[in-house]
N, C-alpha and C positions, 0 to 999 in steps of 0.2 A: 168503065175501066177498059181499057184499050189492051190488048194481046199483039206480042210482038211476032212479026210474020210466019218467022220459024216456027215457034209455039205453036202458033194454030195450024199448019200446015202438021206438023207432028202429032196432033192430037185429032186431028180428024181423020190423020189416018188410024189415028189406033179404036176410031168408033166403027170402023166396018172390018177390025180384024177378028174372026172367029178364033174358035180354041183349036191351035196345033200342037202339035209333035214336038218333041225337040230329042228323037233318036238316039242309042248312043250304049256303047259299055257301060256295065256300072259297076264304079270303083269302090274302091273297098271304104266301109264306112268310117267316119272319125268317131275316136274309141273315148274315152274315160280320162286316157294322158295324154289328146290329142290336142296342141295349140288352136283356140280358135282366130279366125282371121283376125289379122292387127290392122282397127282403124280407130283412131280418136274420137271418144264421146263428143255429142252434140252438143256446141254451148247454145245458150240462150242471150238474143240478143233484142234490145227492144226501141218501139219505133219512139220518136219522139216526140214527147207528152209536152212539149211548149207550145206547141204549133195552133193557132186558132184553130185549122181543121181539126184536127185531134182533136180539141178540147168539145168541140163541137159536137162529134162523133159519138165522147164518152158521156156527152152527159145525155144524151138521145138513149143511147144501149145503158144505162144508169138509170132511166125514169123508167125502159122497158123490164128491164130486171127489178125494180122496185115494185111494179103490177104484180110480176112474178113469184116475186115472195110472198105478197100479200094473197096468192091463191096456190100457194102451198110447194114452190121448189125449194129446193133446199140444197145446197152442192155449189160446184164450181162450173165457172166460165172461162174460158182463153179463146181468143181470136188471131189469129196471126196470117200477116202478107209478107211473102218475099223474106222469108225468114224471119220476119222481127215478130215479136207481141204485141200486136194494137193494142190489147184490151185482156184483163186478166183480174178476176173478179171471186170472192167467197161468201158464200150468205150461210150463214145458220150453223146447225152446229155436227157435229160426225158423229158424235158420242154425245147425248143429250144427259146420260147418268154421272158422267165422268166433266161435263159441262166444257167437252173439248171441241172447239170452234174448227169449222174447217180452214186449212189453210195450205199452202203450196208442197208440203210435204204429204197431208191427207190421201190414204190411194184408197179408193171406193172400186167396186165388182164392176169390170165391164163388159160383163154379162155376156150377150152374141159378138160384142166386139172384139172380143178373144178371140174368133174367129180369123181375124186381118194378121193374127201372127201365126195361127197354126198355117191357114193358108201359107204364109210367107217362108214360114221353116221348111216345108215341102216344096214346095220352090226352089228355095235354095238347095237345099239335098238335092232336087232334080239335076240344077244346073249344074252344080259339080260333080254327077256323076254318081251320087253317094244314091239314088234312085231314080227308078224310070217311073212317073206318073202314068204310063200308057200297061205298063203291068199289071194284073189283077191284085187286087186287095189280099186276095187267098197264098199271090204269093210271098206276103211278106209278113201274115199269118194265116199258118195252114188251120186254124181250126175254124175260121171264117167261112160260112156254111153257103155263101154265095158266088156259084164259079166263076162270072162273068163279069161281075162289077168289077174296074179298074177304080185305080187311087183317083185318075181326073174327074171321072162321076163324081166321087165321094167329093171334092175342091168344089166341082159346080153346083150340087143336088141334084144330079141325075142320075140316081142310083137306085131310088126306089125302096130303098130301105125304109121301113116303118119307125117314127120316133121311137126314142125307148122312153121318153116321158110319161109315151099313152101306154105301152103294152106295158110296160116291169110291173105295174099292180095286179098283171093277171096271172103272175109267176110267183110272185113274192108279196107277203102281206103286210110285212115291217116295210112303211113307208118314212119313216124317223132316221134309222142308222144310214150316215153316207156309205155310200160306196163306190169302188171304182171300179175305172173301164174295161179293167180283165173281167168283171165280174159280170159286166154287160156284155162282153162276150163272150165268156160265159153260158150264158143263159140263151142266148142267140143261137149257139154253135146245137146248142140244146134242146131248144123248143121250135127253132126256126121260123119266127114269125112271117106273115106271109108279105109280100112284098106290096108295095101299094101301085106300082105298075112296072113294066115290063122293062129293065134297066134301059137307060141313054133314049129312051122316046118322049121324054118332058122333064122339063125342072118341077120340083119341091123342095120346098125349104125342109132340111131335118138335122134336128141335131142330131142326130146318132153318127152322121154322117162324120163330123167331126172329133165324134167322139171317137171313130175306128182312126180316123187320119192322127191324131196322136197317138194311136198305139203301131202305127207303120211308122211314126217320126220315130218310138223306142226300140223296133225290130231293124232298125236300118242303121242304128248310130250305136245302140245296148247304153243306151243314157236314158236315165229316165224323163219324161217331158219337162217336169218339171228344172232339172237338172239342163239339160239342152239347153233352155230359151235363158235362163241365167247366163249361162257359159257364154252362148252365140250369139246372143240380142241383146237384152238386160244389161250388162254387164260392158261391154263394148262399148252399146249408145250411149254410156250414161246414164239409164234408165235404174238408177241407184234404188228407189221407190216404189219399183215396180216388181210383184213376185205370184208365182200362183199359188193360189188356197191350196192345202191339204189339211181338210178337218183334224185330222189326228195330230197335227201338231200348233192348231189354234189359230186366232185373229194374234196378228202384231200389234204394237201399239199405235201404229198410225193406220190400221184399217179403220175405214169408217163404220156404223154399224149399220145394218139394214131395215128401214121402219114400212110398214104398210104405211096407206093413206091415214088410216085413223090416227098415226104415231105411235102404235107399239110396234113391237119389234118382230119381224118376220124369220121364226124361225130355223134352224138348219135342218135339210131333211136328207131322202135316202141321196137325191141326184148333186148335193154339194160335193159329194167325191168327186163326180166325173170331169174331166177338164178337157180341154182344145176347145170342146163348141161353147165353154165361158169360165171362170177361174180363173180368171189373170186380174188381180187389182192393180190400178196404175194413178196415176196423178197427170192432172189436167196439163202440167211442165213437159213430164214424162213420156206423154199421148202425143205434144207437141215435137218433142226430139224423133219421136218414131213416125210421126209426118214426116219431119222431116229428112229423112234418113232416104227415101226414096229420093228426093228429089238432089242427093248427092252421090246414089248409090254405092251404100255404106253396104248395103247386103244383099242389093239384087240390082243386074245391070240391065240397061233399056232394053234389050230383049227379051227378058225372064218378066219386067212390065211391062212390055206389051201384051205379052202373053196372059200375066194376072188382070188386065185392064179388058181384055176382048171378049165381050160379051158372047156365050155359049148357049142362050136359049132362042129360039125364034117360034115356037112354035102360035106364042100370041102375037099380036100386035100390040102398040104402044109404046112408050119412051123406056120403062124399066125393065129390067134385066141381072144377071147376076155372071161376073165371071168367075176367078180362082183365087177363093177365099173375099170377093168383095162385092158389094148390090154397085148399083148405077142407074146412071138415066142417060138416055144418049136421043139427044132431043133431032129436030129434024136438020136443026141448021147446022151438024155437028158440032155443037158444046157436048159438056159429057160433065158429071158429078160422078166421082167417084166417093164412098160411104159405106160405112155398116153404123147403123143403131147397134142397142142391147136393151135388155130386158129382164131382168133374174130380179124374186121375191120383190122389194120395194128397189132395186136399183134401175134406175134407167140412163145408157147411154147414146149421146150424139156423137159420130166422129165425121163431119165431112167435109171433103177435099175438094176444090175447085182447082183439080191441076192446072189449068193453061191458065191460070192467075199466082198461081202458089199462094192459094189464098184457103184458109184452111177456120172450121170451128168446130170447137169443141167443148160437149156441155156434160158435166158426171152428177149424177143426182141419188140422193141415197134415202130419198122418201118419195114412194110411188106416184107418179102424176105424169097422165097421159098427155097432157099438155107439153110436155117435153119436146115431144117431138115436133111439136107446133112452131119451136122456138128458133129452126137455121133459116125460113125463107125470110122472117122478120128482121132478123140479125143480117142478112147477107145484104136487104137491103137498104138497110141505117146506114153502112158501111158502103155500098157501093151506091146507092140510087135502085130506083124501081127496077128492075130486071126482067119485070114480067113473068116471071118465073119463079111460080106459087105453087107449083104441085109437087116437090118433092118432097121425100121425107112418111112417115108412117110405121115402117116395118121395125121390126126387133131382129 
């Protein structure tokens, strides 16, 4: 697949751009009765399925996904280039007691990939003024027990913060009742768990991290998160399908259910409350409109991605990395994958993006199987040819 001159010169610069600044007043946040920006939902449009190559293509990614069943995925498929839908695909079923098949309205848990919007909402607030990323966490909740850490830490994982996965059993014994994020900090502001290293001197993956960055998305706007990403993403894109969990008011009818590997059902526990670092169910349509939303920027302009796209860790060596709100790989000859998996009870998600192709796949799966993630170097090369390029992929 050939990359047009602009493209890769554009994108190779954005693989040695590190995480900056972007300075500034900050304006007064959008409220309750505040308009959010007016841009038209993303239609879907799709390539065409006459063509000998197509047919070619589908029935190669058709015998792959047929293996795939047969060793236990279960969910949806979508591929798309240049805007269109190569390939869009549902095996099995959402609801096995209800005997309800998946299908393109089904929106399954995407788990860490929840992450690419909270990231994105804070972005956006940065750009417009509505908050500064480079302020500490503390000020935008004072009962955050950690002086130093800034909101960009918390976007990259350089914060140091200790998951609240591992430590809430050593506070709290009811591991069953959800709960939410006030109550994780809460108990933070309370017990002050001890940090796992010294902020902004290394990346770790933690969800907790995200977990505080939705409660600065609520302290900066007085919307609830929940509320926001409907109002300003959801709702705009198109993303009709798309909503985040709140245990207390139930599964909708088109959430899929969550099965362990064995096929039963993988219960709701304390950490289903918490949302930003996952809680957002979407549909494999709806994953795609929010792909593509970048590449017309519908919500954040080539500056604010560059910025999300420029890797912030260096202390290893190797191809991967994480920037603000997204993992990567940023290989030697500058190509660059941008991606976040997920990971929650039996759901597993792929989301990844080969920008200087706009070539994008995306896989939602709602019966646990680590093979999942097995599944984009296979797929990308059915569709494109060998690429060489077999290492990516793994993380949640």
């Amino acid at each position: 697949m050939r990359f047009s001159s602009f493209l890769l010169a554009l994108f190779l610069c954005f693989s040695f751009v590190a995480c900056h600044s972007d300075k500034g007043k900050v304006a007064a946040a959008p409220r309750p009765g505040d308009e959010p920006r007016k841009f038209g939902p993303i239609q879907l449009s799709y390539a065409d399925s006459t063509t000998p190559e197509w047919r070619e293509k589908a029935r190669r990614l058709d015998s792959f996904y047929h293996v795939q069943v047969k060793n236990g995925f279960n969910g949806a498929v979508l591929i798309g280039y240049q805007g269109h839908v190569l390939y869009e695909r549902y095996y099995g079923f959402a609801n096995k007691a209800k005997q309800q098949a998946w299908g393109p309205n089904i929106a399954s848990q995407l788990a860490s990939t929840s992450k690419t919007f909270t990231g994105a909402a804070v972005l956006y607030l940065h750009a417009n003024k509505y908050l500064d990323i480079d302020k500490t966490v503390k000020s935008y909740l004072p009962s955050f027990p950690y002086n130093t850490i800034t909101v960009r830490m918390l976007l990259c994982h350089r914060s140091g913060l200790p998951d609240y996965l591992h430590w809430y059993g050593n506070y709290v014994k009811d591991s069953r009742t959800p709960v939410y994020n006030n109550r994780i900090l809460e108990l933070m502001a309370k017990y002050r768990p001890k940090l796992s290293f010294t902020p902004n001197t290394r990346f770790t993956y933690c969800n907790t991290n995200y977990a505080m960055l939705a409660l600065v998305i609520e302290a900066a706007t007085g919307l609830k998160y929940k509320d926001f990403m409907r109002r300003y993403i959801f709702e705009p894109l198109g993303m009709n399908h798309t909503f985040v969990f709140d245990p207390s008011e139930g599964f909708p009818d088109n959430a899929s259910v969550s099965y362990k590997a064995n096929g039963s059902i993988d219960p709701v526990m304390f950490a289903d409350g918490v949302y930003g670092d996952k809680g957002i169910y979407s549909t494999a349509e709806d994953m795609y409109r929010w792909d593509q939303s970048f590449y017309k920027n519908t919500l954040l302009d080539n500056e604010t991605l560059e910025m999300a796209y420029g890797p912030c860790s260096f202390e290893k060596p190797g191809i991967k990395n994480y920037g603000l709100g997204w993992r990567m790989l940023c290989y030697p000859d500058g190509y660059k994958v941008i991606y976040h998996n997920g990971w929650w009870h039996g759901n597993n998600t792929c989301f990844y993006r080969f920008v200087e192709d706009n070539f994008t796949i995306i896989v939602l799966g709602n019966k646990y199987t680590g093979a999942i993630y097995r599944q984009p170097p296979v797929v990308y090369n059915i569709v494109n040819g060998d690429s060489g390029r077999k290492d990516f992929g793994g993380e949640d």
